[in-house]
DSSP file (Angstrom, degrees, kcal/mol; ACC not computed):
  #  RESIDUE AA STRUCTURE BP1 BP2  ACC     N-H-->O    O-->H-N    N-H-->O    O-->H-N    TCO  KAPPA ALPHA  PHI   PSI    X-CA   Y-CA   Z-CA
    1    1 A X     >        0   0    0      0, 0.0     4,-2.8     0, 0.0     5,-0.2   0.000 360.0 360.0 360.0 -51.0  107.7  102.3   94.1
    2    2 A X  H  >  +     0   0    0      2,-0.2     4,-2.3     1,-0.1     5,-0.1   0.841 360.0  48.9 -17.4 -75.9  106.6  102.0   90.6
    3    3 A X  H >> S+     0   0    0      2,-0.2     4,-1.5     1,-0.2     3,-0.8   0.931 111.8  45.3 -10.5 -99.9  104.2  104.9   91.0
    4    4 A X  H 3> S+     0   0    0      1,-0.3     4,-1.6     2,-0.2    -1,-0.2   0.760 112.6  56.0 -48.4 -26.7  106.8  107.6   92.7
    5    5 A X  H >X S+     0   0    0     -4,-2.8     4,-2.3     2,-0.2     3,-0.7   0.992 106.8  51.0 -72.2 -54.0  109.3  106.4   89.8
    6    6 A X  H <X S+     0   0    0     -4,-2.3     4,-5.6    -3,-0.8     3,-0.5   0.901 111.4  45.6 -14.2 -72.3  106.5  107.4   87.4
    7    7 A X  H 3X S+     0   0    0     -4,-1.5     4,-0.9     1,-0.3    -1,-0.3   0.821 114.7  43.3 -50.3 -43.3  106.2  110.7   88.8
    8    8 A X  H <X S+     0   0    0     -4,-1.6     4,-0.9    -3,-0.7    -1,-0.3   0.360 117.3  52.5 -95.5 -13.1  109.9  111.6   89.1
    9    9 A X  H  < S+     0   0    0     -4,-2.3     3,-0.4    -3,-0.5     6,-0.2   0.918 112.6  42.5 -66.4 -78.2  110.2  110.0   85.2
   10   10 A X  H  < S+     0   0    0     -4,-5.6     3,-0.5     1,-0.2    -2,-0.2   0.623 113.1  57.9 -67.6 -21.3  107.5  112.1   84.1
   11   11 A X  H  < S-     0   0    0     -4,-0.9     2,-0.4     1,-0.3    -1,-0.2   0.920 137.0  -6.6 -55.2 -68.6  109.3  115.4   86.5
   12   12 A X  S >< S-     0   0    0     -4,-0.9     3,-2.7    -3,-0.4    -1,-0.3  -0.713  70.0-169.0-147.9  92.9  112.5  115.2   84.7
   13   13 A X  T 3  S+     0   0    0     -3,-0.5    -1,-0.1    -2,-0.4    -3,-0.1   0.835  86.7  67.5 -53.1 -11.9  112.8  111.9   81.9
   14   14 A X  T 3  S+     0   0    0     -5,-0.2     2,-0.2     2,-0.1    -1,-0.2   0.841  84.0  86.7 -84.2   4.5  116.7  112.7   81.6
   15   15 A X  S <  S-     0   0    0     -3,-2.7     2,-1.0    -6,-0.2     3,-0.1  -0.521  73.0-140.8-101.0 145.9  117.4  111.7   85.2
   16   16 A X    >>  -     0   0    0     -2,-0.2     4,-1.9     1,-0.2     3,-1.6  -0.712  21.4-177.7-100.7  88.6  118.2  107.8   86.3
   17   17 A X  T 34 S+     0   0    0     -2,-1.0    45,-0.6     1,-0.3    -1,-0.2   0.810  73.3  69.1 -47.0 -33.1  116.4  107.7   89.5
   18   18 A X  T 34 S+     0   0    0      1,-0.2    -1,-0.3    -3,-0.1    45,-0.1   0.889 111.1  28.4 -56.1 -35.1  117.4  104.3   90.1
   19   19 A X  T <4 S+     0   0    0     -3,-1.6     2,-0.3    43,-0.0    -1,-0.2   0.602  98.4  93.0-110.7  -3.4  121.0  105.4   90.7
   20   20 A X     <  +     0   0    0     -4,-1.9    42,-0.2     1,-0.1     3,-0.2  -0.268  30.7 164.8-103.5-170.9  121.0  108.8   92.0
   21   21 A X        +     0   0    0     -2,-0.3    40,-0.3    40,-0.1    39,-0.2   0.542  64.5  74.9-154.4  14.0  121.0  110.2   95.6
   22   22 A X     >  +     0   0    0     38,-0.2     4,-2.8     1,-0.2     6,-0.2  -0.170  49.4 139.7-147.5  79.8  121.8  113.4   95.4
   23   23 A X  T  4>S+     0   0    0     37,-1.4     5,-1.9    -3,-0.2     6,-1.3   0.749  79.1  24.3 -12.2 -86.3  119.0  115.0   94.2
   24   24 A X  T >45S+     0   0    0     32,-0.2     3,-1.6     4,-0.2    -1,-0.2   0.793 117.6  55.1  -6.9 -76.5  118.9  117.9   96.0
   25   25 A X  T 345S+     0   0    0      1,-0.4    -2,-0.2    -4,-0.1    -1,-0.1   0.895 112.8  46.4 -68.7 -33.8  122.3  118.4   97.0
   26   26 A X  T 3<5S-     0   0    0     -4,-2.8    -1,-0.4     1,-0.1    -2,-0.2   0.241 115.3-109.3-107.2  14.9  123.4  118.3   93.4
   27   27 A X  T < 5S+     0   0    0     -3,-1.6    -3,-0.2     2,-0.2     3,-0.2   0.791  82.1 122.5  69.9  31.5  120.6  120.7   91.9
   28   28 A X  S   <S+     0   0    0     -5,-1.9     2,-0.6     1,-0.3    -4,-0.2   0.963  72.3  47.1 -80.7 -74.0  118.7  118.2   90.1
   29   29 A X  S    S-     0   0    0     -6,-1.3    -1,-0.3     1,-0.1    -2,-0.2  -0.793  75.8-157.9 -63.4  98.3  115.8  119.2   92.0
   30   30 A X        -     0   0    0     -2,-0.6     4,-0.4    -3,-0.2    -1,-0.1   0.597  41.7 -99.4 -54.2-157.4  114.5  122.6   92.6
   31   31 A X  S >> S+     0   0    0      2,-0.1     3,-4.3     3,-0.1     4,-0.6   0.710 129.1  47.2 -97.6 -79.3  112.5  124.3   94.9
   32   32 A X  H >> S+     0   0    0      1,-0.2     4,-2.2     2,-0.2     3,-1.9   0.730 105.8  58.8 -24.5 -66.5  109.6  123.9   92.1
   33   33 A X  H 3> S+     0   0    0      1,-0.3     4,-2.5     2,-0.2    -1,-0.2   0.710 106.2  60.2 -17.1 -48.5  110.5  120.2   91.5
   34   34 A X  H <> S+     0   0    0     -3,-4.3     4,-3.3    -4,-0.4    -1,-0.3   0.790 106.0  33.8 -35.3 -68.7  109.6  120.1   95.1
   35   35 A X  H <X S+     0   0    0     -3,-1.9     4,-2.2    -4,-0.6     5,-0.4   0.884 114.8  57.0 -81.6 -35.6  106.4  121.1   95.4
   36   36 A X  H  X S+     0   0    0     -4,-2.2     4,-3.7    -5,-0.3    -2,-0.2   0.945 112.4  46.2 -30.2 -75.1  105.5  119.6   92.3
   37   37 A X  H  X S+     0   0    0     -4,-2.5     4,-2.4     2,-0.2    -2,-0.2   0.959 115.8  46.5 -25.0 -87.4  107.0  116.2   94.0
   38   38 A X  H  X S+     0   0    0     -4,-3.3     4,-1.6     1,-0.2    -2,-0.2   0.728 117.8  39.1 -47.5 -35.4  105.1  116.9   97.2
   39   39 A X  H  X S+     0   0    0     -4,-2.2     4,-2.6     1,-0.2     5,-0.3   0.820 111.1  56.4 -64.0 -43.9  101.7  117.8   95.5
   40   40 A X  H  X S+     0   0    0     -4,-3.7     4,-1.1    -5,-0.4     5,-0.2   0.797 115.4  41.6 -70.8 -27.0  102.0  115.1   92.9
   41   41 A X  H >X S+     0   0    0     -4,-2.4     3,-2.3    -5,-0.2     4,-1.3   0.783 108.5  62.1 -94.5 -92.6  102.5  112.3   96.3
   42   42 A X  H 3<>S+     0   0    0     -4,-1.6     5,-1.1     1,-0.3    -2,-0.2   0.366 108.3  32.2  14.3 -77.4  100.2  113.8   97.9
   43   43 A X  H ><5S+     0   0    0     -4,-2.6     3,-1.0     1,-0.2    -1,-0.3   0.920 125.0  50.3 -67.1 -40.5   97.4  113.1   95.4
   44   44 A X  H <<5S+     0   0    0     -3,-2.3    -2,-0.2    -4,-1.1    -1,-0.2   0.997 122.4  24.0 -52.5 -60.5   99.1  109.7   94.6
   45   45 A X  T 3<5S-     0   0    0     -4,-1.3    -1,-0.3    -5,-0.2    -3,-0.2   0.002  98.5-125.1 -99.8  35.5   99.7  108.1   97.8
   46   46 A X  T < 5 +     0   0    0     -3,-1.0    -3,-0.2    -5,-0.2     2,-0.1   0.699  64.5 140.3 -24.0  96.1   96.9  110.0   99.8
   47   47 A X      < -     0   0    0     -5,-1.1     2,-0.4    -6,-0.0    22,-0.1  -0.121  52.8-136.9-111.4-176.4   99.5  111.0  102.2
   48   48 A X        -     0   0    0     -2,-0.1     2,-0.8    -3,-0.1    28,-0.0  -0.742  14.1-157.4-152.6 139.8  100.0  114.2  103.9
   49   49 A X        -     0   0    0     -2,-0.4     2,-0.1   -11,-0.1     5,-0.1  -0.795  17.2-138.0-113.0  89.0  103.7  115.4  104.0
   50   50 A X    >   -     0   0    0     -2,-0.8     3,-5.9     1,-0.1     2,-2.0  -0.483  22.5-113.3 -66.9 133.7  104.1  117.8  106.9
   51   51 A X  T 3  S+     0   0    0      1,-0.3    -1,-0.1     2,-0.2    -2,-0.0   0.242 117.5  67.0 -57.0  11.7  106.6  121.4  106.0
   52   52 A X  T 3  S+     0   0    0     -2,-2.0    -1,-0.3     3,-0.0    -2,-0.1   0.611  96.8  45.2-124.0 -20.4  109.0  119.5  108.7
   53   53 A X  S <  S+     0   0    0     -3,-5.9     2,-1.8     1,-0.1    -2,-0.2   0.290  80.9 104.8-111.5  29.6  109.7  116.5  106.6
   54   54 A X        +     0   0    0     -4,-0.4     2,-0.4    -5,-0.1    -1,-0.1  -0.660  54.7 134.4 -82.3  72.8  110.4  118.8  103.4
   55   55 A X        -     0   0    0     -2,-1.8     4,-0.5     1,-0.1     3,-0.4  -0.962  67.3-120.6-123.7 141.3  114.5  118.2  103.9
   56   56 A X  S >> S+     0   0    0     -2,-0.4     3,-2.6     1,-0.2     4,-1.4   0.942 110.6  71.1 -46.6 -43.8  117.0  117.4  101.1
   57   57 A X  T 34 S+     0   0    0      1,-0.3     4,-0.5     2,-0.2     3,-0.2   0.903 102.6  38.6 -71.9 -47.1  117.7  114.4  103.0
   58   58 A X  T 34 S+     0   0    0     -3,-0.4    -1,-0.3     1,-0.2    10,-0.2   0.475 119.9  43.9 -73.5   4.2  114.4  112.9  102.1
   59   59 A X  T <4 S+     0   0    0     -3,-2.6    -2,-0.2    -4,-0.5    -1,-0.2   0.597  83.9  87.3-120.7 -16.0  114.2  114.0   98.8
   60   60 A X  S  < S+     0   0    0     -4,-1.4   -37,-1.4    -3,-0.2     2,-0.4   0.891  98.6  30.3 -57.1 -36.0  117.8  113.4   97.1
   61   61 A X    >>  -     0   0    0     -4,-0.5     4,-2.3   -40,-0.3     3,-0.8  -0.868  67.4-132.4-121.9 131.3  116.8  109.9   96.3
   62   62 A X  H 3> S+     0   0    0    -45,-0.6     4,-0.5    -2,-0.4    -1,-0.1   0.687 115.3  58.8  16.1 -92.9  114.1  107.7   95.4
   63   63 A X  H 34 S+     0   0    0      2,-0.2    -1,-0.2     1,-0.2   -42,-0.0   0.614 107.1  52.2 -21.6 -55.2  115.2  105.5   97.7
   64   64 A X  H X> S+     0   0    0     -3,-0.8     4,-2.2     1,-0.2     3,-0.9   0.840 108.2  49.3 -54.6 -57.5  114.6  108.5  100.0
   65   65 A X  H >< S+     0   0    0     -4,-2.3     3,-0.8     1,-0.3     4,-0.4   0.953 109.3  46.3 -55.7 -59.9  111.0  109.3   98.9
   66   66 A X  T 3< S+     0   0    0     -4,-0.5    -1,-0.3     1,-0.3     4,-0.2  -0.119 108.7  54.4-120.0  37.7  109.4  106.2   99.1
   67   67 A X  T <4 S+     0   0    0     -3,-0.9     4,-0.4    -9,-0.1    -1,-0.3   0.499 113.7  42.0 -93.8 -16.3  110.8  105.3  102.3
   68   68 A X  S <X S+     0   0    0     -4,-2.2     4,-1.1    -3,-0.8    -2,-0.3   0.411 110.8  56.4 -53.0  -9.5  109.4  108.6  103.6
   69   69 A X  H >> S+     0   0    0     -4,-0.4     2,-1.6     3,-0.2     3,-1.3   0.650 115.8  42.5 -93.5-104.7  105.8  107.9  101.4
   70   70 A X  H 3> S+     0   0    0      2,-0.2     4,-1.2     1,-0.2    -2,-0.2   0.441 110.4  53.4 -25.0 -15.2  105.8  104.4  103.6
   71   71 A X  H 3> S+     0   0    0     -2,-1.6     4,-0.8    -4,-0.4    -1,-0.2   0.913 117.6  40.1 -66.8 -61.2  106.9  106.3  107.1
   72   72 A X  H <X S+     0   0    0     -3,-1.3     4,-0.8    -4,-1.1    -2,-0.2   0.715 110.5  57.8 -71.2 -29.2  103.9  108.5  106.4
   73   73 A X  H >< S+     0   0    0     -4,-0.9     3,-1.7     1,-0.2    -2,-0.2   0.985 111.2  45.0 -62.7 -67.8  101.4  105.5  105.0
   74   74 A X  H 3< S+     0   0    0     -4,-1.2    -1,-0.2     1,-0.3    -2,-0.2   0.769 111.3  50.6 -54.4 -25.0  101.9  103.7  108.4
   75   75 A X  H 3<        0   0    0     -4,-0.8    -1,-0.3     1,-0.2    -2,-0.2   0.811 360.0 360.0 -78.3 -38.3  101.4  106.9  110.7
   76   76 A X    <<        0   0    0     -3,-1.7    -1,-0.2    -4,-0.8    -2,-0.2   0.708 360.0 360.0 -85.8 360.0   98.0  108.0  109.1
């Protein structure tokens, strides 16, 4: 978790990842942010994030992220 907080620190320092959860919905995160996000786990967590789990719902939060980064660890 350390790590993805890093990433999402370095994305946009003004935001408190710890507390928010709606990312997304509330326009925190952009489309860019996005890919940024996806590319940047990617490389991190050598992962691969298939275009089907690219949803707000997995991205609003942290939380959100790095239980989808662990969903995808255990599957590959």
């Amino acid at each position: 978790m350390e790590e993805l907080m890093e990433i999402l620190e370095d994305l946009h320092p003004d935001v408190d990842f710890e507390t928010e959860e709606a990312l997304v919905d509330d326009g925190i995160l952009d489309s860019f942010d996005i890919v940024t996000l996806v590319t940047e786990i990617t490389d991190t967590f050598d992962i691969t994030i298939p275009a089907g789990e690219i949803v707000p719902a997995n991205f609003n939060s942290a939380k959100a992220l790095h239980a989808m980064i662990l969903r995808l660890s255990d599957e590959e």
